[in-house]
NUGUZA-403335 format. One record per residue: residue in one letter; x, y, z of N, C-alpha, C in turn; residue number from 1. Coordinates in steps of 0.001 Angstrom, whole numbers, plus 500000, padded with zeros to 6 digits. Layout:
N
VEXTOR   residuo     n_px     n_py     n_pz    ca_px    ca_py    ca_pz     c_px     c_py     c_pz   num
VEXTOR         A        X        Y        Z        X        Y        Z        X        Y        Z   NUM
...
This chain:
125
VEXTOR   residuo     n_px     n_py     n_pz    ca_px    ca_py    ca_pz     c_px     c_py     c_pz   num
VEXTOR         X   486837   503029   514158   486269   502500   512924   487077   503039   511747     1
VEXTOR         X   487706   502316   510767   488090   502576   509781   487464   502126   508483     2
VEXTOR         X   487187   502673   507274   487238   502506   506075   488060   502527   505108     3
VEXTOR         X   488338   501500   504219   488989   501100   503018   488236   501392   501855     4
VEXTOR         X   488864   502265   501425   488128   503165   500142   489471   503010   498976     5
VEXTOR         X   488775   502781   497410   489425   502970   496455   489839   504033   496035     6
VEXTOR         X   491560   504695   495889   492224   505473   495846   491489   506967   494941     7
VEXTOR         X   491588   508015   495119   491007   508584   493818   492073   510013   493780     8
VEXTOR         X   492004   510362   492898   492807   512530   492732   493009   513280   494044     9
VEXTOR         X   491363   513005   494453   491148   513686   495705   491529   513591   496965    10
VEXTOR         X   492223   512315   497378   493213   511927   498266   494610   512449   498321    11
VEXTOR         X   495206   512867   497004   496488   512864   496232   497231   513637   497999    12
VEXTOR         X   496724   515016   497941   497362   515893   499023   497334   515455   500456    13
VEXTOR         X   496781   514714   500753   496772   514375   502247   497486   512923   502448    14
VEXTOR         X   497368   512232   501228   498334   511707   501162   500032   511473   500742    15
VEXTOR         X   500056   512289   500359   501578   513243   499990   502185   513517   501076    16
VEXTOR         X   501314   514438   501532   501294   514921   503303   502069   513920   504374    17
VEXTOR         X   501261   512803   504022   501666   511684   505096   502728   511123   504638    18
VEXTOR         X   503254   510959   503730   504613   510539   503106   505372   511092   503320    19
VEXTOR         X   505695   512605   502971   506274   513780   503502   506838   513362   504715    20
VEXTOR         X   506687   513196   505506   506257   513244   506869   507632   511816   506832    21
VEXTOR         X   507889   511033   506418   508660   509677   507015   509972   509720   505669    22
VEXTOR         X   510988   509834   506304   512338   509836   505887   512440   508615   504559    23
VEXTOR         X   511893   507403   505110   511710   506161   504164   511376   506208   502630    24
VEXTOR         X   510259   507272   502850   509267   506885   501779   509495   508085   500904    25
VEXTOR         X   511225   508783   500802   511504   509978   499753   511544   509549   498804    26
VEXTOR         X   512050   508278   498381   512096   507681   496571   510458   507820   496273    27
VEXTOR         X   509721   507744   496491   508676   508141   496213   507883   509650   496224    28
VEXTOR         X   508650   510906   496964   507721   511552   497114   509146   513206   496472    29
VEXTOR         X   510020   512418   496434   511081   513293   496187   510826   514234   494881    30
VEXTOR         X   511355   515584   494444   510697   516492   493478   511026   515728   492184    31
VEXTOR         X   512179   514626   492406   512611   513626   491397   511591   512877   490278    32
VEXTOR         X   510583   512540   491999   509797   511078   491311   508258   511383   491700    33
VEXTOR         X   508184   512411   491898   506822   512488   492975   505356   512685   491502    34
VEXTOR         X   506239   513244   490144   504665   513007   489403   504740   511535   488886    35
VEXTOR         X   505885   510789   488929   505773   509086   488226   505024   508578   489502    36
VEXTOR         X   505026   509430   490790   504077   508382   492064   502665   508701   491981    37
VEXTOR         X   502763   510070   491657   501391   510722   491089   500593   509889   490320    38
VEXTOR         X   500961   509103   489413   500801   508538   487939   500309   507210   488744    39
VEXTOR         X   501661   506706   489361   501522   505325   489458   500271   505138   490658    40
VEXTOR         X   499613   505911   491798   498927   505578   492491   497443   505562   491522    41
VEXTOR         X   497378   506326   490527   496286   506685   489741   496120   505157   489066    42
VEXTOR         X   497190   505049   488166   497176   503538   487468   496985   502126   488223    43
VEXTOR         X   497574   502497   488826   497616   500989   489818   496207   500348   490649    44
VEXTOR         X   496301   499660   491125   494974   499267   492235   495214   499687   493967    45
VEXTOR         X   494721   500806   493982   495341   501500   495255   494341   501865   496296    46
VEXTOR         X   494459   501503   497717   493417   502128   498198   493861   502843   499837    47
VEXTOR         X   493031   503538   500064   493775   503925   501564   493122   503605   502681    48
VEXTOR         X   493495   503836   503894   492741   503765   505050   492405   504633   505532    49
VEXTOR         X   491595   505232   505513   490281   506593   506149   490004   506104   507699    50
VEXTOR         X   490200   507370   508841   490130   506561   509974   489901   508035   510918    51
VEXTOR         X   488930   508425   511719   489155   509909   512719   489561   511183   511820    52
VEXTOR         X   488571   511028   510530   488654   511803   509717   489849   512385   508753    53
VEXTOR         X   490357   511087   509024   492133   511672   508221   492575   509870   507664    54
VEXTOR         X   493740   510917   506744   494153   509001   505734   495032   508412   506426    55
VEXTOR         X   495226   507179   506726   496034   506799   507658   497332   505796   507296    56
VEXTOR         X   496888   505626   505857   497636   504485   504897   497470   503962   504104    57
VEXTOR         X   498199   503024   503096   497452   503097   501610   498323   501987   501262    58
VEXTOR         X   497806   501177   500408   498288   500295   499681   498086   500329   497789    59
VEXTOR         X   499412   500080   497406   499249   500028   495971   499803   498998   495669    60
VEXTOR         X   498613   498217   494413   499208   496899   493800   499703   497099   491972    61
VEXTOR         X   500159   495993   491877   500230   495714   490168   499339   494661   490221    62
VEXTOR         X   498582   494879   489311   497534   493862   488196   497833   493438   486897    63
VEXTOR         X   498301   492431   486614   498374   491924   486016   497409   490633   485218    64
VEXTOR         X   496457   490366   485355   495901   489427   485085   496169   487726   486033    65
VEXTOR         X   497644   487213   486107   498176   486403   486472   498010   486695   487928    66
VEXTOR         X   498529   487667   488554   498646   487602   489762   498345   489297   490068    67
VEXTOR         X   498131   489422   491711   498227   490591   492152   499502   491080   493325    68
VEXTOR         X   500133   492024   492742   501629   492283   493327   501562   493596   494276    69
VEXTOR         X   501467   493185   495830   501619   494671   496334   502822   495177   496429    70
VEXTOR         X   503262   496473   495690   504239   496781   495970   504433   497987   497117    71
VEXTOR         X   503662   498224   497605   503743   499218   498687   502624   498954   499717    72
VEXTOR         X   502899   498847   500755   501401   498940   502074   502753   499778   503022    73
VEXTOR         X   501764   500934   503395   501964   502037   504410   500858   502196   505453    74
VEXTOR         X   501476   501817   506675   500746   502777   507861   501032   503874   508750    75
VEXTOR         X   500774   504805   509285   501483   505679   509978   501879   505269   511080    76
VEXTOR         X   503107   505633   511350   503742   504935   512506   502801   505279   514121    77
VEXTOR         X   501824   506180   514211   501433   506755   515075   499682   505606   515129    78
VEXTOR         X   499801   505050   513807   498078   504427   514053   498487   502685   513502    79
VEXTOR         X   500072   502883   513541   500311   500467   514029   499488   500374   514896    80
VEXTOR         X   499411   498710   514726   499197   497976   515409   497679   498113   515710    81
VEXTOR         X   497087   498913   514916   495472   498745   514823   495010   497842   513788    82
VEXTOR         X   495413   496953   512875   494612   496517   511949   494733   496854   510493    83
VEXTOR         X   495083   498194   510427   494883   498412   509139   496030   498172   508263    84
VEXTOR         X   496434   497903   508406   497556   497187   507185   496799   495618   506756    85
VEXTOR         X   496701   495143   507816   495622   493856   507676   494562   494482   506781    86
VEXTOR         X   493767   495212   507375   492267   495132   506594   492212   496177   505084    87
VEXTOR         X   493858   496828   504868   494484   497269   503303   494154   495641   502255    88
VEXTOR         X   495233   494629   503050   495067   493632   502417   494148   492980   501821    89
VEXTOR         X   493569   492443   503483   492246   491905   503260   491193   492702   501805    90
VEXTOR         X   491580   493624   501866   490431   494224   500622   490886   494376   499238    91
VEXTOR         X   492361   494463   498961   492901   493765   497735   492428   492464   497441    92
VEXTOR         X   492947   491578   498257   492288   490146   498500   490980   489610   497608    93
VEXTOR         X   490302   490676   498579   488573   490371   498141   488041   491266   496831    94
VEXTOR         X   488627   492230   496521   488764   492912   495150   489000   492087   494279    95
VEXTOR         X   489754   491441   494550   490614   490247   492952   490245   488666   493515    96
VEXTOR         X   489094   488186   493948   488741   486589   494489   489509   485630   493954    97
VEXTOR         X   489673   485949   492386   489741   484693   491539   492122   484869   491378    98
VEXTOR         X   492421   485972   492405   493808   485646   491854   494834   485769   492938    99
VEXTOR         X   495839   485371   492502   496948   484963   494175   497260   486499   494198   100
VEXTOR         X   497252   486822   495467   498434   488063   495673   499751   487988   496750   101
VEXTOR         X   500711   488545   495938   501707   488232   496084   502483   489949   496916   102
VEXTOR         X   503510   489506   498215   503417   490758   498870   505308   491336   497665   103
VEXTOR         X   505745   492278   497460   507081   492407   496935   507188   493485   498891   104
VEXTOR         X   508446   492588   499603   508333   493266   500873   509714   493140   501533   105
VEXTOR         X   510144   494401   502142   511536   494413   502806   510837   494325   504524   106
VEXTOR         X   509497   494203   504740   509653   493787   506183   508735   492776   506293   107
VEXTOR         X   509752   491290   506175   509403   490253   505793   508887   490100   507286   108
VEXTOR         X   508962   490173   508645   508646   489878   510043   507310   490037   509900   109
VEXTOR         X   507005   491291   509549   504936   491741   509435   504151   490468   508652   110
VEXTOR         X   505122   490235   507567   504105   489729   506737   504232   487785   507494   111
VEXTOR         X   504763   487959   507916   505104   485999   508744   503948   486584   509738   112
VEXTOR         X   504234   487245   510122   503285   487297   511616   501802   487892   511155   113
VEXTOR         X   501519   488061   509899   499957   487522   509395   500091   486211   508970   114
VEXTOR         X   500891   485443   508978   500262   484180   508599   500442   483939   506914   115
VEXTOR         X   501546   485254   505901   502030   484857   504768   502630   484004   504536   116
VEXTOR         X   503110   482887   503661   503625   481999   503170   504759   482675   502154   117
VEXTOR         X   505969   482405   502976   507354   482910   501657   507478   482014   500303   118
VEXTOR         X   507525   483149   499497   507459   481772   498213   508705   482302   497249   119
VEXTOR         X   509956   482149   497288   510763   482659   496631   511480   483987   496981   120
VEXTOR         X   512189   485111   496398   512577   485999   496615   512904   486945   495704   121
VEXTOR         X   513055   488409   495320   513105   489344   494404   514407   490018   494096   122
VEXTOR         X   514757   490088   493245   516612   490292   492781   516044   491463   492201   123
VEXTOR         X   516615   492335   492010   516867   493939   491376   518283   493718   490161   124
VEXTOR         X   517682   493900   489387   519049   494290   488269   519873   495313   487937   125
């Protein structure tokens, strides 16, 4: 059984923890950038996956009014293929009824094999 809970302070360390932990996810957690991630999980619309008493993954969006932009969904490589990246979504989704969300994603395979629709593509300047 897992729960999808809205992000709060009190998560901050155990989720750090789990970042720590995966080579990928240093632009984010590096001594560089780690209080602008601090900041940005606080600001943003973020929530994690609570699961066997520990966090298991987390998604953060941009809100904008127009649309909703995930720019990050994380699961631990040790708890794929259970759902919860799905049911991260699913609860952005149902958080914002009235607006499209849109994935910003370098593993375009996951998101086809839920059943996303590609709509364009993202250039970096």
């Amino acid at each position: 059984m897992s729960n999808i809970l809205r992000y709060e302070k009190g998560h901050e360390a155990e989720l750090l923890t789990l970042l720590k932990a995966e080579p990928d996810w240093s632009v984010f957690v590096s001594e560089a950038s780690i209080d602008r991630f601090k900041k940005a999980l606080l600001d943003s619309e973020t929530y994690i996956c609570e699961s066997q008493g520990g966090i298991h993954g987390y998604l953060r969006a941009l809100v904008d009014g127009f649309g909703i932009y995930v720019s990050e969904l994380y699961v631990a490589p040790e708890y794929r293929n259970n759902g919860y990246g799905k049911k991260l979504l699913e609860k952005i989704k149902q958080a914002n009824p009235d607006q499209d969300v849109y994935v910003l994603s370098d593993e375009d395979p996951y998101y086809l094999k839920l059943g996303c629709k590609r709509i364009g593509s993202i250039f970096q300047l």
